[in-house]
C-alpha positions as CSV (number, residue, x, y, z in Angstrom):
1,X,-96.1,-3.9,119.2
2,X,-93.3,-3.6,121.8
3,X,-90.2,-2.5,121.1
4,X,-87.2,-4.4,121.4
5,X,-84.1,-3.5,123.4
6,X,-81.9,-4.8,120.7
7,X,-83.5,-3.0,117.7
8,X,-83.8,0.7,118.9
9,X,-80.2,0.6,120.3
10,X,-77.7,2.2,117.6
11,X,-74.1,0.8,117.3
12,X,-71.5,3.3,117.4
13,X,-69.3,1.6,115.9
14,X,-71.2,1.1,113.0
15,X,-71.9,4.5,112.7
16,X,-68.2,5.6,112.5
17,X,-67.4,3.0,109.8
18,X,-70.5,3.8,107.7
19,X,-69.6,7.5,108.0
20,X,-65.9,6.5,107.1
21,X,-67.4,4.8,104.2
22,X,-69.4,7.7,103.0
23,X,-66.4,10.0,103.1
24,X,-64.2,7.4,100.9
25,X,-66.6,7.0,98.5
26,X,-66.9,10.8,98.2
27,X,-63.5,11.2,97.7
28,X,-63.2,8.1,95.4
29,X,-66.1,9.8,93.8
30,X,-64.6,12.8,93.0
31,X,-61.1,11.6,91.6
32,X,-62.6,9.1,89.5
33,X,-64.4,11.6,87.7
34,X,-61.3,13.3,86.1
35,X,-58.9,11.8,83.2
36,X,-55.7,12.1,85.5
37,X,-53.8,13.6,82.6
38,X,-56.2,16.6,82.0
39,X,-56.3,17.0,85.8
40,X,-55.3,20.2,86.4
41,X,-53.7,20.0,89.5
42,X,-50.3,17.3,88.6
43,X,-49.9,19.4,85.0
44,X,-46.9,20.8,86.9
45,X,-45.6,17.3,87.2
46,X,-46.3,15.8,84.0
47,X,-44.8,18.8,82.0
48,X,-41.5,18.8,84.2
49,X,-41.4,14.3,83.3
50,X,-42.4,15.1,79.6
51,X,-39.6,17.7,79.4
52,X,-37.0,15.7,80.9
53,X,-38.2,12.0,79.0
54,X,-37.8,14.4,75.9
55,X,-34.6,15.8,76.7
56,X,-33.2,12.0,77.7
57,X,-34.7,10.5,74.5
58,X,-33.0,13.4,72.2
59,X,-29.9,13.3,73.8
60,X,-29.5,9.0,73.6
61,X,-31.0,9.3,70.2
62,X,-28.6,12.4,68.7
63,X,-25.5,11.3,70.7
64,X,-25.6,7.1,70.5
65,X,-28.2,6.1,67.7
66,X,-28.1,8.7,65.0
67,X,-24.3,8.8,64.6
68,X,-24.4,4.5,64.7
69,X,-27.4,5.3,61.9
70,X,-25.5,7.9,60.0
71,X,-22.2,5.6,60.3
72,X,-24.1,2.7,58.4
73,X,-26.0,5.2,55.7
74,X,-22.3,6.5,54.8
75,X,-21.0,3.1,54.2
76,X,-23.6,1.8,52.5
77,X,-22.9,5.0,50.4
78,X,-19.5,4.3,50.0
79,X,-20.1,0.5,49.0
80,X,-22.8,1.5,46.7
81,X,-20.7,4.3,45.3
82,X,-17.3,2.0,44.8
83,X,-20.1,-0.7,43.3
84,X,-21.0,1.5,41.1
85,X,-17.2,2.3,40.2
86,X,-16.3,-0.8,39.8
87,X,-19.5,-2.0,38.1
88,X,-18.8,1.2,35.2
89,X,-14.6,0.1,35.1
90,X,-15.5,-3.7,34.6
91,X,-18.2,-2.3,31.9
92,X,-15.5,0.0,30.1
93,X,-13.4,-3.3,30.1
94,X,-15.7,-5.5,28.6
95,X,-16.9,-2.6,25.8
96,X,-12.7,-2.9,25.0
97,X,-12.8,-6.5,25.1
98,X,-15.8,-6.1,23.2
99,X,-14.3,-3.6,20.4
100,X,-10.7,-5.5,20.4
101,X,-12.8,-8.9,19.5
102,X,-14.4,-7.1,16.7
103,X,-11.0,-5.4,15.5
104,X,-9.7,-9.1,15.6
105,X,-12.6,-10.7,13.8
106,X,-12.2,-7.8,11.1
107,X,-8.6,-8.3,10.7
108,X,-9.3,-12.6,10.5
109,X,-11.9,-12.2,7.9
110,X,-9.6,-10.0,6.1
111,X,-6.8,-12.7,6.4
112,X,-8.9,-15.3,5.5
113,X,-10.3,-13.1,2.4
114,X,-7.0,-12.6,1.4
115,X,-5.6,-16.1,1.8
116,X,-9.1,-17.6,-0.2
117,X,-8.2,-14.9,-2.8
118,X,-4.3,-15.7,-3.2
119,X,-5.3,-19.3,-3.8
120,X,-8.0,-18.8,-6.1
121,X,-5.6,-16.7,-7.8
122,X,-2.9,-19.7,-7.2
123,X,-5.6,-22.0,-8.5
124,X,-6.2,-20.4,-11.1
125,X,-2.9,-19.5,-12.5
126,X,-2.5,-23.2,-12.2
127,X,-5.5,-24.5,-13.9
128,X,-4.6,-21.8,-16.9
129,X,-1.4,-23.6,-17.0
130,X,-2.7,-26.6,-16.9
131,X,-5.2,-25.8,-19.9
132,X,-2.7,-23.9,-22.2
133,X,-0.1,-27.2,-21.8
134,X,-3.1,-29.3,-22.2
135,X,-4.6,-27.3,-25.2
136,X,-1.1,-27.6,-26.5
137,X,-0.6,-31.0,-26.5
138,X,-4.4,-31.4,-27.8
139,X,-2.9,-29.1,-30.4
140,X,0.5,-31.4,-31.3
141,X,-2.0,-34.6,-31.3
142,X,-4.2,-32.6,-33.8
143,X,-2.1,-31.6,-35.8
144,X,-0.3,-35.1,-35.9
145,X,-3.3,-37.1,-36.7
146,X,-4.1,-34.5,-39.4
147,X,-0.9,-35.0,-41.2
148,X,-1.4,-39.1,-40.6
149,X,-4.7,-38.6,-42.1
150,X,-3.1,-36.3,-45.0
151,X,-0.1,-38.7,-45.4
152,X,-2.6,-41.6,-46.0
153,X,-5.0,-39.6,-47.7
154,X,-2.4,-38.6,-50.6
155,X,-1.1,-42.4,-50.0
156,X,-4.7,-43.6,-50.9
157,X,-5.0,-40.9,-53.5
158,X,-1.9,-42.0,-55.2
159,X,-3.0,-45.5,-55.0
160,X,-6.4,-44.8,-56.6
161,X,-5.3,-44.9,-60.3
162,X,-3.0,-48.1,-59.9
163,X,-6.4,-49.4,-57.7
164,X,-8.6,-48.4,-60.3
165,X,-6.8,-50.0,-63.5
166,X,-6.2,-53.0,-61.9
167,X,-10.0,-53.2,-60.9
168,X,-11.1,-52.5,-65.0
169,X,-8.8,-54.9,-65.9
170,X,-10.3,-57.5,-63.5
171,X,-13.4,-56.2,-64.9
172,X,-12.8,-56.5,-68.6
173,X,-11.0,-59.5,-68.0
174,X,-14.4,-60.7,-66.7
175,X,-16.5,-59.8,-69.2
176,X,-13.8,-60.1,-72.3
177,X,-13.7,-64.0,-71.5
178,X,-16.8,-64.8,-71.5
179,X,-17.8,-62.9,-74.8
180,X,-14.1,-63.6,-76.2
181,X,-15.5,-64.6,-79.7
182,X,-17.8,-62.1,-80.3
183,X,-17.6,-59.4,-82.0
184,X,-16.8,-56.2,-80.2
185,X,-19.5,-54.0,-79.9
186,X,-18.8,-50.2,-80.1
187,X,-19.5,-48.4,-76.9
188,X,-21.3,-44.8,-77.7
189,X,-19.2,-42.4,-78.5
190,X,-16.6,-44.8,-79.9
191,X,-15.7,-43.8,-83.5
């Protein structure tokens, strides 16, 4: 087998760009083996930007937030506090309302009580008056239809013996006519 011209010849070119390629990939290599924040050689960096991001946060958060979030905590406070007030002064009122309605339903029962008892008492004061006139005049019309029934009673009484006489008569004139001729015949105990 001959050898080619074209195959034994070496590019220089190539060579520099494969040995440029070897060297980036080395150092590619070596970085990309290390978590850049555990690298050892920027923890000078980091811990200056860490100390000055805290210092920056702490001062915008104690100098512009807090003071906005402690304004809002304290008036919230105060709302919830003068709530509060309000809410125990408006209960305080309606226990007095509450108490004063109760003094006036006592002292309207008691009225009422005392008006129902003045005129039962008025009721009855009449009804006893009422009863003693009529009881009275029960009494007069007694009495009067007693002494009618005496007066006629006596009346009749005294009329009795004329009553009865004529009422014989009428009888022996009954039975005298019809046995006019006969002899009399003694009743017993006639002598």
């Amino acid at each position: 087998m001959a050898a080619t011209p074209h195959a034994t010849t070496v590019d220089p070119h190539a060579t520099t760009e494969a040995a440029h390629g070897a060297a980036d990939a080395a150092a590619h290599g070596a970085e990309g083996g290390a978590f850049p924040p555990f690298d050892a050689t920027t923890f000078g960096t980091q811990l200056f930007w860490f100390v000055l991001t805290f210092a920056i946060l702490y001062w915008l958060l104690s100098s512009k937030v807090l003071p906005q979030i402690t304004a809002v905590l304290e008036k919230r406070a105060g709302t919830i506090k003068s709530d509060l007030d309000e809410a125990a002064q408006k209960s305080a009122a309606a226990e007095q309302a509450r108490v004063d309605m109760e003094k006036a339903a006592a002292k309207a029962r008691a009225d009422a009580r005392a008006l129902v008892d003045a005129a039962r008492a008025d009721v009855t004061a009449k009804l006893t008056a009422e009863q003693g006139a009529a009881e009275e005049r029960l009494a007069k019309k007694i009495a009067d239809a007693e002494a009618k029934v005496d007066a006629e009673r006596k009346k009749a009484l005294a009329e009795v013996p004329g009553i009865a006489e004529a009422l014989a008569r009428d009888i022996a004139d009954k039975i005298a006519p019809a046995n006019a001729n006969a002899p009399r015949q003694r009743v017993a105990g006639e002598a």
